[in-house]
Backbone as CSV, one residue per row, in Angstrom:
resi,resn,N_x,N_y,N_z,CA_x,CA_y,CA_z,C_x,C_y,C_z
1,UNK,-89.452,23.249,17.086,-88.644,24.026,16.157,-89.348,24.098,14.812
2,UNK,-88.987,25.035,13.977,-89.793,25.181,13.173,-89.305,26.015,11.753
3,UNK,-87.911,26.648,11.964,-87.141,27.384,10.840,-86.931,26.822,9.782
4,UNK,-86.244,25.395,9.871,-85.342,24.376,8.779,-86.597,23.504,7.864
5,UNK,-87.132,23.341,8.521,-88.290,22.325,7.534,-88.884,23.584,6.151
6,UNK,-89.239,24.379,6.203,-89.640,25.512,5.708,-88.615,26.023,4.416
7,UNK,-87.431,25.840,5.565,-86.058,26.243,4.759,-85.603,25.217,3.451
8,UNK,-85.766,23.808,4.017,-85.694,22.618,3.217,-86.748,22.821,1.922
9,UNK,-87.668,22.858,2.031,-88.760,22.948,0.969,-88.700,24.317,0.308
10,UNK,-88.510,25.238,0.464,-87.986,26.245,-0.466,-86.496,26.339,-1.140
11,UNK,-86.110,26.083,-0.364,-84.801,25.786,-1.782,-84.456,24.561,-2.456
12,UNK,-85.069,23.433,-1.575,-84.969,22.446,-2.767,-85.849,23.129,-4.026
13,UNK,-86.667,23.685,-3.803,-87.881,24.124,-5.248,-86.379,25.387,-5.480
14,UNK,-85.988,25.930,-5.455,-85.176,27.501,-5.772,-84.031,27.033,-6.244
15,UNK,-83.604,25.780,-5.995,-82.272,25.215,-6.485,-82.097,25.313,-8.154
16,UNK,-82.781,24.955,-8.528,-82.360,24.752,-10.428,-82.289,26.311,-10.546
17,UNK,-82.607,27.430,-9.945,-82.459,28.830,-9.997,-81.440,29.380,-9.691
18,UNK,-81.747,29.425,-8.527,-80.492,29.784,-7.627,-79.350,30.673,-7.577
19,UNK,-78.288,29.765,-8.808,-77.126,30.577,-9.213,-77.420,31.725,-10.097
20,UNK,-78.561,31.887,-10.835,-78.829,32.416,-11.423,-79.555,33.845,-10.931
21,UNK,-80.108,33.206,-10.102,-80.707,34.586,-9.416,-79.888,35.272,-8.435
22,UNK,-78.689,34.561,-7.828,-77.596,35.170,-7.587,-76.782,35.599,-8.180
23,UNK,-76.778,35.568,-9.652,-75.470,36.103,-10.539,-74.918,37.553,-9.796
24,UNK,-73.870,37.607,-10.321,-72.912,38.732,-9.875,-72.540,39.217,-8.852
25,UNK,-73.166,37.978,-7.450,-72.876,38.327,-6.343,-71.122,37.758,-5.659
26,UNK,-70.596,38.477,-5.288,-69.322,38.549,-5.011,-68.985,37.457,-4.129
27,UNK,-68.706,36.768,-4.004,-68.523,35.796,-3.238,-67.661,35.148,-3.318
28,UNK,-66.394,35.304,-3.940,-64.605,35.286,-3.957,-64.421,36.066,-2.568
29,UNK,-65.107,37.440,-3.330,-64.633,39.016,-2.220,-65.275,39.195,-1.132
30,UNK,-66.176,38.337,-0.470,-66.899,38.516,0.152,-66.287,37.569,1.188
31,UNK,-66.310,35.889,1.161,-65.755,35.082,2.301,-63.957,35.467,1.922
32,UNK,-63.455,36.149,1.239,-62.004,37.084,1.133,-62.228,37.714,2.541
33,UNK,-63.043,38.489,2.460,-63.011,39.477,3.809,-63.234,39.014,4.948
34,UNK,-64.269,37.734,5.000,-64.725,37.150,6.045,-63.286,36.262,6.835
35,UNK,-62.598,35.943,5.909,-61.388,35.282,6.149,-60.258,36.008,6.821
36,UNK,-59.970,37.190,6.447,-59.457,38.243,6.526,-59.913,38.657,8.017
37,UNK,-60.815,38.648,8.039,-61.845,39.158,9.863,-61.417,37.561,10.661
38,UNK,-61.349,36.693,10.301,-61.349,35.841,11.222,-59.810,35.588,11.467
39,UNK,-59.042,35.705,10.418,-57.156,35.993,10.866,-57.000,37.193,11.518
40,UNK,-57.715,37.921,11.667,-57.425,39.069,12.594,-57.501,38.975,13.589
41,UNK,-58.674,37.903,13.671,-58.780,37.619,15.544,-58.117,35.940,15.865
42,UNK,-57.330,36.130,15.411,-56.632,34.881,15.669,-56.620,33.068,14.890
43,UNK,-57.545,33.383,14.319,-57.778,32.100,13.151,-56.262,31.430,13.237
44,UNK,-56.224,30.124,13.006,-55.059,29.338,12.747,-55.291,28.190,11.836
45,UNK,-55.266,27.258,11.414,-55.268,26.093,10.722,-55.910,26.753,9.259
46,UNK,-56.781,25.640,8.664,-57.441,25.321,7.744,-58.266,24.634,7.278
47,UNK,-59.342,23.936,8.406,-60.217,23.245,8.320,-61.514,24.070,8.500
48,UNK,-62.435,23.544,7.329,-63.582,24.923,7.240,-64.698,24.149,7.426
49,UNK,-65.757,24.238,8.565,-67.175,23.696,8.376,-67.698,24.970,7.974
50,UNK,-68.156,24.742,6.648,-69.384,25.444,5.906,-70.940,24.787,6.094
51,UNK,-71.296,25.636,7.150,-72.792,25.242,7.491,-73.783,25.971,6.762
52,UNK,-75.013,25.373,5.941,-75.856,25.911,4.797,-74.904,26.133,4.267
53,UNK,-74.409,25.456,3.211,-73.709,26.037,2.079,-73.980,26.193,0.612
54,UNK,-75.649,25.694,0.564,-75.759,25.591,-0.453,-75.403,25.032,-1.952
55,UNK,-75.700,25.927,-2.468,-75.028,25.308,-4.024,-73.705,25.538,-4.391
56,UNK,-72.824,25.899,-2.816,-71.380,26.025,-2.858,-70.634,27.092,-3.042
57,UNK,-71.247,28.256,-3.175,-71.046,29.483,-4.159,-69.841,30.026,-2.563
58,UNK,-70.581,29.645,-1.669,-69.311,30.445,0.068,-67.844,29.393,-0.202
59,UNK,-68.319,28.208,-0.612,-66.785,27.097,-0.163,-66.179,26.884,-1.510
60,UNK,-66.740,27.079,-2.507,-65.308,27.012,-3.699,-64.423,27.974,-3.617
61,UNK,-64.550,28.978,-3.390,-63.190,29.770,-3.198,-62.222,29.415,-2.081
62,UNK,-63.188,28.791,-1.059,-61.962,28.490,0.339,-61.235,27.087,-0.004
63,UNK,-61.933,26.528,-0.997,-61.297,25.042,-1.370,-60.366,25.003,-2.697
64,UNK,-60.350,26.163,-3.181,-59.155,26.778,-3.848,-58.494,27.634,-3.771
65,UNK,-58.633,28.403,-2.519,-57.507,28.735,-1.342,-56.800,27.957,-0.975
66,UNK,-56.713,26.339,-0.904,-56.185,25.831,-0.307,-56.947,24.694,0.919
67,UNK,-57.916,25.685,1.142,-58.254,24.746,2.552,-59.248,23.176,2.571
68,UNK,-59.117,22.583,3.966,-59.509,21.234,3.439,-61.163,21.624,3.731
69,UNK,-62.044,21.392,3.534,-63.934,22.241,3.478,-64.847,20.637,3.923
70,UNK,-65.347,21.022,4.642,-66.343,20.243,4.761,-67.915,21.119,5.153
71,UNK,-68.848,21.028,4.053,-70.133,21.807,3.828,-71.131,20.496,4.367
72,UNK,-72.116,21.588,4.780,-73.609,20.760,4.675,-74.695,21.981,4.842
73,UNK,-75.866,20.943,4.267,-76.851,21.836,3.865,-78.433,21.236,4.253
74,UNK,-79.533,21.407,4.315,-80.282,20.977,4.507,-81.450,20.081,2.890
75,UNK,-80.986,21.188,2.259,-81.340,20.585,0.855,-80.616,19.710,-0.110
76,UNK,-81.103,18.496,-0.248,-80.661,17.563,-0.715,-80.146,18.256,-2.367
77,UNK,-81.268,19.012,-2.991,-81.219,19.513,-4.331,-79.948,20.704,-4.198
78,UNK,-79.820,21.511,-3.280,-78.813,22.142,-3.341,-77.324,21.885,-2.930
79,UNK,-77.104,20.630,-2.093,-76.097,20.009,-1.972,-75.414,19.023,-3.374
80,UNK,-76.621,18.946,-4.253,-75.962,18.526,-5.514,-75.740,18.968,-6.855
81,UNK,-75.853,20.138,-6.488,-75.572,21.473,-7.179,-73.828,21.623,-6.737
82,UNK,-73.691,21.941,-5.665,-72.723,21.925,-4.773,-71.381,20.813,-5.051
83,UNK,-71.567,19.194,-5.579,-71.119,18.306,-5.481,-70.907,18.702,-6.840
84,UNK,-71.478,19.324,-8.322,-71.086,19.575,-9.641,-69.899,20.194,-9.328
85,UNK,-69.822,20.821,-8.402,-68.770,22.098,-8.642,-67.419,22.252,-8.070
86,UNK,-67.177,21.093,-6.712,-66.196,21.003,-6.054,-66.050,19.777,-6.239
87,UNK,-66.721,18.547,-6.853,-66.395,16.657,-7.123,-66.077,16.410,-6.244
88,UNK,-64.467,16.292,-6.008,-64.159,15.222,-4.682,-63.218,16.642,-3.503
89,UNK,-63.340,17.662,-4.009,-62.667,18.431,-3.441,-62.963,19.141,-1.844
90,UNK,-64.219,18.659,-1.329,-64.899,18.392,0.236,-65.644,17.742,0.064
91,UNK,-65.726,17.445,1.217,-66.824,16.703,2.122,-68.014,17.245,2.082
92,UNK,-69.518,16.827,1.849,-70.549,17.365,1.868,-71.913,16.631,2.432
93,UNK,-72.622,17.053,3.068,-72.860,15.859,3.962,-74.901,16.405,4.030
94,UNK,-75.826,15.959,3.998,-77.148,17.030,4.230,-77.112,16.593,5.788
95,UNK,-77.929,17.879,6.500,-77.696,18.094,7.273,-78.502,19.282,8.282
96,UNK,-79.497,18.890,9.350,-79.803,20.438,9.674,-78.968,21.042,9.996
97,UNK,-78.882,22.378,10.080,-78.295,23.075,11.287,-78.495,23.151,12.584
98,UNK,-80.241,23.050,12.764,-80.195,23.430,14.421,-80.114,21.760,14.827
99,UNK,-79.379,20.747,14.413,-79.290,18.818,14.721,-77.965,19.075,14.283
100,UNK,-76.975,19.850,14.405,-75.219,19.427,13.181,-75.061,18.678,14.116
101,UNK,-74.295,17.050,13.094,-73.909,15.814,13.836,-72.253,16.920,13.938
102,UNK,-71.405,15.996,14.695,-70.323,16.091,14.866,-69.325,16.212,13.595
103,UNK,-68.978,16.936,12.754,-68.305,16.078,11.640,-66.815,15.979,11.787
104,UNK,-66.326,16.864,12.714,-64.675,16.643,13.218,-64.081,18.206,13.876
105,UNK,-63.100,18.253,14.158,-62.820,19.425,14.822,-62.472,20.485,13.763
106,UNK,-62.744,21.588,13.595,-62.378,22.656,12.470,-61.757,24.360,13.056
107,UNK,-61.229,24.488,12.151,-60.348,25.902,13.080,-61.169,26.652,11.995
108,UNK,-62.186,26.489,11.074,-63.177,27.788,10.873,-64.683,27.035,10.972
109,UNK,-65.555,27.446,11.732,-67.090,27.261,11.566,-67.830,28.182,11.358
110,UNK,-68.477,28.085,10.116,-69.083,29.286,9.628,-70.252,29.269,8.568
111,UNK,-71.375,30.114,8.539,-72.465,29.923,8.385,-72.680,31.504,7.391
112,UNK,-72.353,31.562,6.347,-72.506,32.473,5.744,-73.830,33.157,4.160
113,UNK,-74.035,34.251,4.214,-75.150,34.128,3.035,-76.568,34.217,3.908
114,UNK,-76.606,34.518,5.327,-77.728,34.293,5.798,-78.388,33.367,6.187
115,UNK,-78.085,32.129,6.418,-78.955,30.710,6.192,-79.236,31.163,7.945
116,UNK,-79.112,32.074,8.690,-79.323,31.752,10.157,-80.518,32.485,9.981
117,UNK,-81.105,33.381,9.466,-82.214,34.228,9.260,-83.651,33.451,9.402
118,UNK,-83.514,31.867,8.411,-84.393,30.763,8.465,-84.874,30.260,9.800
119,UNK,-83.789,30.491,10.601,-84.103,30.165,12.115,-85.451,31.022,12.819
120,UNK,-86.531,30.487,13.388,-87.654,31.165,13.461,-87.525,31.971,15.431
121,UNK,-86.721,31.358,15.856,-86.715,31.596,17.250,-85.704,31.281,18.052
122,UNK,-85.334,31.753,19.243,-83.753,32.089,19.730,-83.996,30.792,20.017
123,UNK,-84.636,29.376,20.185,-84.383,28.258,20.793,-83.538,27.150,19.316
124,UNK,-83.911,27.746,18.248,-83.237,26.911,16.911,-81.939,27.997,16.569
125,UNK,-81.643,29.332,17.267,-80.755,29.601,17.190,-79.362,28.989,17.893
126,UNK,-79.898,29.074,19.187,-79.088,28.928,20.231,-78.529,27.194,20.137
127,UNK,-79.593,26.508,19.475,-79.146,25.222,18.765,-77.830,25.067,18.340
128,UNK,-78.477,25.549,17.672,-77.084,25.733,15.741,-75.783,26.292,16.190
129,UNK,-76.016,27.387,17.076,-74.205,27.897,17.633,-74.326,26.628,18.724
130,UNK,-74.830,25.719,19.121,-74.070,25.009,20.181,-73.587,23.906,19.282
131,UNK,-74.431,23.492,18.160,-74.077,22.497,17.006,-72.532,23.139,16.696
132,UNK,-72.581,24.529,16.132,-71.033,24.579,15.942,-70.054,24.685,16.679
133,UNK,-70.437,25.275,18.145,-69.690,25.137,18.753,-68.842,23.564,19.109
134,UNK,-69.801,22.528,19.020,-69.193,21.225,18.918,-68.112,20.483,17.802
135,UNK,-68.022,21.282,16.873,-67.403,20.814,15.551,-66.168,22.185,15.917
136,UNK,-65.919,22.388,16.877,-64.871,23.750,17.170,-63.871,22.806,17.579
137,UNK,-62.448,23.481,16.796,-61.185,22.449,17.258,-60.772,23.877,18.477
138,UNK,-60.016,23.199,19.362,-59.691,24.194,20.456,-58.840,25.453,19.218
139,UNK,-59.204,26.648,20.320,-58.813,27.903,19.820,-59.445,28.449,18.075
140,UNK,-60.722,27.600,17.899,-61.127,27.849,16.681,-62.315,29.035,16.192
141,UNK,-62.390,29.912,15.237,-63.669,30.616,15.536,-64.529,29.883,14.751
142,UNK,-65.645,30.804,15.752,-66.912,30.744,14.685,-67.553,32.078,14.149
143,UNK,-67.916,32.005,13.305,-68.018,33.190,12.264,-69.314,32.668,11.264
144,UNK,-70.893,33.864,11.664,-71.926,33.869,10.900,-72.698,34.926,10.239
145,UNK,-73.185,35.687,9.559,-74.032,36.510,8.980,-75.549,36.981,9.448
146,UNK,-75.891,37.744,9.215,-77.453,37.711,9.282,-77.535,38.984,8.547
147,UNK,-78.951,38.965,7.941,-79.737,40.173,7.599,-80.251,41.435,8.538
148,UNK,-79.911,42.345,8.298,-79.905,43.280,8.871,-81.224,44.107,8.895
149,UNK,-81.890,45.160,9.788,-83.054,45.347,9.302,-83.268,46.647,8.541
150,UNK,-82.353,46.722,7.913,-82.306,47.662,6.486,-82.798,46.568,5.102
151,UNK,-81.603,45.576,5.282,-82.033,44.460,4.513,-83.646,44.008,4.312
152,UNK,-83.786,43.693,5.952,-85.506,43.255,5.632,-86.184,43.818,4.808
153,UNK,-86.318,45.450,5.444,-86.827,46.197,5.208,-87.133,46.382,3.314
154,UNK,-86.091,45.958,2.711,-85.599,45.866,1.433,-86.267,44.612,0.939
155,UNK,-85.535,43.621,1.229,-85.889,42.103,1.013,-87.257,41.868,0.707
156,UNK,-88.234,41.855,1.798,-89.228,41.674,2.284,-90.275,42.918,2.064
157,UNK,-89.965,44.288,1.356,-90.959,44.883,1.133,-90.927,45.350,-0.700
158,UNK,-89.689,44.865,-0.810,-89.333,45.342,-2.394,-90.151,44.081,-3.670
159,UNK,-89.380,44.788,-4.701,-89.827,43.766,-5.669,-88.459,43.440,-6.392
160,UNK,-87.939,42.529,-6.509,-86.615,42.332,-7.321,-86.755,41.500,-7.915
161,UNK,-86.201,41.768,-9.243,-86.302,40.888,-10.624,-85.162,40.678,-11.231
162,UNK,-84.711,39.454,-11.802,-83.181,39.319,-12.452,-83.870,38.586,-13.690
163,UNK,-83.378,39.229,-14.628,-83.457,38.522,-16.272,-82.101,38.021,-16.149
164,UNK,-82.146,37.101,-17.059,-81.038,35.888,-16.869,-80.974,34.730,-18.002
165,UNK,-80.538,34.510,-19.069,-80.778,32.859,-19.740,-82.156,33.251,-20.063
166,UNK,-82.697,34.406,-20.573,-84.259,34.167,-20.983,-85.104,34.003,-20.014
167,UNK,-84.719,34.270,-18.880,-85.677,33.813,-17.829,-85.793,34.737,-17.191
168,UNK,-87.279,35.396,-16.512,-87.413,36.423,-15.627,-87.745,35.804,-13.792
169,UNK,-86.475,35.841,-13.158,-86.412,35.598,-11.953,-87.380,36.630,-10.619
170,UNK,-88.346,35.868,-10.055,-88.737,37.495,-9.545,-89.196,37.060,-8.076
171,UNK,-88.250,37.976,-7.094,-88.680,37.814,-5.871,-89.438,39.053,-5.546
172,UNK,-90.758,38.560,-4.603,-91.603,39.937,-4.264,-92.060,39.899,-3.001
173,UNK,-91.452,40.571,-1.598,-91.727,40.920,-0.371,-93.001,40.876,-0.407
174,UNK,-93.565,40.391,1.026,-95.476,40.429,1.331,-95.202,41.272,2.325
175,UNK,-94.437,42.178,2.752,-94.524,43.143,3.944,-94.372,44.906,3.617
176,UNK,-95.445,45.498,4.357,-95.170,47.055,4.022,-93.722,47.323,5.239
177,UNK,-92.284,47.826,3.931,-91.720,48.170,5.225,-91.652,48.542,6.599
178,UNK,-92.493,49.501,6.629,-92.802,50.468,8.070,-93.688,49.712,9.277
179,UNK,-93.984,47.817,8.228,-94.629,46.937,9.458,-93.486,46.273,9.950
180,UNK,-92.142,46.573,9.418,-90.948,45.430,10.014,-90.127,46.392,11.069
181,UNK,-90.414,45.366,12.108,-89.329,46.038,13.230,-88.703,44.529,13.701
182,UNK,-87.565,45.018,14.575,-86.580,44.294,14.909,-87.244,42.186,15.775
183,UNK,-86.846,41.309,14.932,-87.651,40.384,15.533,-88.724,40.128,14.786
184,UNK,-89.209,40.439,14.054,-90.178,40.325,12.486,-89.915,38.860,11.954
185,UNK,-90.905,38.325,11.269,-90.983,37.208,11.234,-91.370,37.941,9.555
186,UNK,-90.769,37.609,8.456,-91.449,38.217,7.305,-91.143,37.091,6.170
187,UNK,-92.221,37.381,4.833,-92.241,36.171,3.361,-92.158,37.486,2.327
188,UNK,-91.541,36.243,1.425,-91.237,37.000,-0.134,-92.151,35.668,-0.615
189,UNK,-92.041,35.754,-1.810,-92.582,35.480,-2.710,-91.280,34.855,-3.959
190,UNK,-91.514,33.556,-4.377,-90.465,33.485,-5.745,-90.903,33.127,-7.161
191,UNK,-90.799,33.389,-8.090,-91.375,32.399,-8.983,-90.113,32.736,-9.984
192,UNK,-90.050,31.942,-11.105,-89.215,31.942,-12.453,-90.549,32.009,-13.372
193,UNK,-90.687,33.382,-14.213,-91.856,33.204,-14.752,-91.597,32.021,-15.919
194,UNK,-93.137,31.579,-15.891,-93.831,30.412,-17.309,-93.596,29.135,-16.714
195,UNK,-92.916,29.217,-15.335,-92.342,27.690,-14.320,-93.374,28.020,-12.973
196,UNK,-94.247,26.903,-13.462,-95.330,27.637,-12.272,-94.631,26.082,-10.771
197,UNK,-94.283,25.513,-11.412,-93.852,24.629,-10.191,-92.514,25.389,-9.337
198,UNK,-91.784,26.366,-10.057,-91.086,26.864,-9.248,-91.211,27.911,-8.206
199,UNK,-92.486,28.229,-8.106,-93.606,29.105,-7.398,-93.308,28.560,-5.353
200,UNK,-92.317,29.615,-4.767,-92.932,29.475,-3.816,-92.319,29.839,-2.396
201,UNK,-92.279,30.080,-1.398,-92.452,31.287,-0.414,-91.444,30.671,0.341
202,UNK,-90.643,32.081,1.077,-89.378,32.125,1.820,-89.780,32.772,2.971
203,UNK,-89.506,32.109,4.004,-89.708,32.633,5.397,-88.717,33.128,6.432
204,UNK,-88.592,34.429,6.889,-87.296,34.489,7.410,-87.403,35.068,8.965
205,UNK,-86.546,35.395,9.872,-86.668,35.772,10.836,-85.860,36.731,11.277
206,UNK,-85.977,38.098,11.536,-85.080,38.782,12.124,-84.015,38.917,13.586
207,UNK,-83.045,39.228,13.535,-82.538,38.562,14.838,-81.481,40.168,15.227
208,UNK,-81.982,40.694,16.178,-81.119,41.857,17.020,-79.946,41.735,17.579
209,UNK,-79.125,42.805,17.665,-77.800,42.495,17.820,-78.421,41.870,19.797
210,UNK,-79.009,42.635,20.536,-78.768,41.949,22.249,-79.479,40.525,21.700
211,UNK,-80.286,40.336,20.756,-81.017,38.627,21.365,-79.820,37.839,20.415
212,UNK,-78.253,38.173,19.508,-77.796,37.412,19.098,-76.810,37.317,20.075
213,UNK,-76.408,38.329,21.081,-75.181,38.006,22.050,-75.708,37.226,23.223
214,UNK,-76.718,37.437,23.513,-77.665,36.328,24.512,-77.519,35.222,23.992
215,UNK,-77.493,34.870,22.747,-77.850,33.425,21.995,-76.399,32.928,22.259
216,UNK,-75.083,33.504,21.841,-73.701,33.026,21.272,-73.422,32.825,23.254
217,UNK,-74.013,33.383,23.974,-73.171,33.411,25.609,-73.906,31.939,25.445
218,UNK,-75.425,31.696,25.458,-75.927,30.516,26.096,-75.508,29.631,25.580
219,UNK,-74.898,29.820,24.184,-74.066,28.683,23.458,-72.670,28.133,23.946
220,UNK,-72.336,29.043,24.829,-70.832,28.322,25.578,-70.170,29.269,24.303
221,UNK,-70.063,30.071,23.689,-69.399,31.011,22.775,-69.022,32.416,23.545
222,UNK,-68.134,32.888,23.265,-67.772,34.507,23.599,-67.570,35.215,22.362
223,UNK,-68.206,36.315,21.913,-68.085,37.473,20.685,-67.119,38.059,20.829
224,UNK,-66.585,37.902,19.483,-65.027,38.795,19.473,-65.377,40.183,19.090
225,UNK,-66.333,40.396,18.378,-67.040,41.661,17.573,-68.250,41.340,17.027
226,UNK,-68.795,42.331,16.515,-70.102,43.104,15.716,-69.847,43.818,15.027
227,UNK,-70.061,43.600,13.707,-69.405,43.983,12.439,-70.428,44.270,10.762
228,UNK,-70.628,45.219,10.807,-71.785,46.114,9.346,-71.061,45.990,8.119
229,UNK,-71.354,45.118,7.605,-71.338,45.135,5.818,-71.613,46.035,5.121
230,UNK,-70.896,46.800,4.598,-71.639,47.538,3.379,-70.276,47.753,1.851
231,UNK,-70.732,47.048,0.590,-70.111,47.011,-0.251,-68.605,45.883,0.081
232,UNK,-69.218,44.494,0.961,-68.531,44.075,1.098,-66.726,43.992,1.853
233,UNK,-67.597,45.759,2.548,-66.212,45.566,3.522,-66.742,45.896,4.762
234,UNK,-66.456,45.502,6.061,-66.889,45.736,7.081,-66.607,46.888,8.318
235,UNK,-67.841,47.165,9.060,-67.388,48.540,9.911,-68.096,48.004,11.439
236,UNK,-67.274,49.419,11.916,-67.830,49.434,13.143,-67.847,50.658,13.817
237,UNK,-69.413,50.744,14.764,-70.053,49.905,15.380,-71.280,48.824,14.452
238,UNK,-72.068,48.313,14.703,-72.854,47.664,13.544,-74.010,48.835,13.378
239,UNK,-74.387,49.039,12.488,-75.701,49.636,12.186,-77.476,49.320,11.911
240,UNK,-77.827,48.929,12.500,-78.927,47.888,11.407,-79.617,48.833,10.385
241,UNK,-79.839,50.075,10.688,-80.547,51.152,9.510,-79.931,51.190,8.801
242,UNK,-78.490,50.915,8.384,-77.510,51.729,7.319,-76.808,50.354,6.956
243,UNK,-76.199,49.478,7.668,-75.485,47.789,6.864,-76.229,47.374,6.606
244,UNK,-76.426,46.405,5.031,-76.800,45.492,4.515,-76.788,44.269,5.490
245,UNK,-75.618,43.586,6.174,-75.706,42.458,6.418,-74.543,42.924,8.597
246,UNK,-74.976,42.103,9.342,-74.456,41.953,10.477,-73.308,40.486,10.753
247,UNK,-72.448,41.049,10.955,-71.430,39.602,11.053,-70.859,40.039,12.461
248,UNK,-70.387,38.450,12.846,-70.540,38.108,14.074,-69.151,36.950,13.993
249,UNK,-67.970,37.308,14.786,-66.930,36.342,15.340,-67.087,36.119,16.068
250,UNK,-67.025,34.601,16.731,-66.859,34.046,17.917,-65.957,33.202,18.234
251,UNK,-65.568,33.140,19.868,-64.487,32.036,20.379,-65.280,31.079,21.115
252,UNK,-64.845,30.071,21.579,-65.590,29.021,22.645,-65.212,29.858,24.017
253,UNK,-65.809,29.727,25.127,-65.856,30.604,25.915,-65.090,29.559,26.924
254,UNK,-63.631,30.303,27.188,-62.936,29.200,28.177,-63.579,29.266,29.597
255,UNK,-64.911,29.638,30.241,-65.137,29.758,31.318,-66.100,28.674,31.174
């Protein structure tokens, strides 16, 4: 396996950034909707495994919704980012994804923001949904994200810059769009200029809607839907040329 180690060492370095280079991203309104999609297909309780959760930005809103949250992350530096912001209000634990120990039964498991993209190959995929599938309380979903290959295409061939606090944030794709097709293995580039230690490369993996329903069956999972992001509300059928992001409900598969 080979996704998470990669993953670990770039955001521990991206962490003191991070929120910053995410400013203004919606993320009240965003796991709002995701929540919203998963009571539609039957969601019940209130126990949330937030897998990659980062610097917390997916689970403070669900932990002032109300619900009881238990996150983990692979980066030690971004799990204590994470611990500023919620104190004693979940559980937070480091943690791979494609190794999740057991942490208890949950009626939401969910992996949002992309962290499955890091996964380099359907064998660290098919991992990670069986990892969550194990932390599934009966009748519970699971519910994850991925980048879409409009996104890549974007991500990975653009140049994006956020001024911020005096600081010029700048991510820069190493791929000519028209070399990314579906299953692409592609790097950006990060730096915070005049911070040369914060210098340094994101690796991601593209994942198709047939090699993600292959992945969720071999996981002992059944797909409730396939679902296209765009402006934070979701459609269907999925698109990958035209949605930003691909989301994905699942049940444990009673067969």
């Amino acid at each position: 396996m080979q996704g998470g180690d990669g993953a670990r060492q770039a955001y521990d370095v991206l962490a003191p950034t991070y929120d910053e280079f995410v400013h203004g991203y919606l993320y009240e309104r965003w796991t709002g909707r995701l929540l919203d999609e998963a009571l539609a297909h039957g969601l019940r309780g209130d126990r949330l495994l937030d897998v990659g959760c980062g610097t917390g930005l997916s689970l403070v809103s669900m932990v002032e919704r109300g619900w009881q949250v238990t996150g983990c992350d692979i980066s030690p530096a971004m799990l204590e980012l994470a611990r500023g912001k919620v104190g004693e209000g979940a559980e937070l634990a480091v943690a791979d994804m494609r190794e999740l120990p057991v942490f208890g039964e949950f009626d939401l498991v969910w992996a949002v923001n992309n962290p499955f993209n890091y996964l380099l190959g359907s064998e660290e995929f098919e991992a990670t949904l069986s990892g969550m599938r194990r932390n599934l309380a009966p009748g519970g979903i699971v519910l994850f994200d991925l980048a879409t290959m409009a996104t890549f295409r974007s991500l990975f061939a653009d140049e994006h810059l956020v001024e911020t606090g005096g600081r010029s944030l700048l991510w820069q794709g190493q791929s000519a769009a028209a070399d990314l097709r579906p299953g692409s293995v592609a790097e950006a580039s990060y730096e915070a200029s005049g911070e040369p230690a914060s210098a340094h490369v994101h690796r991601q993996r593209h994942f198709a809607e047939p090699e993600v329903i292959a992945a969720i069956e071999a996981a002992g999972l059944r797909c409730l839907g396939a679902f296209g992001e765009l402006e934070s509300d979701l459609h269907r059928p999925l698109d990958e040329e035209r949605h930003n992001m691909a989301v994905y409900v699942c049940v444990a598969d009673a067969a």
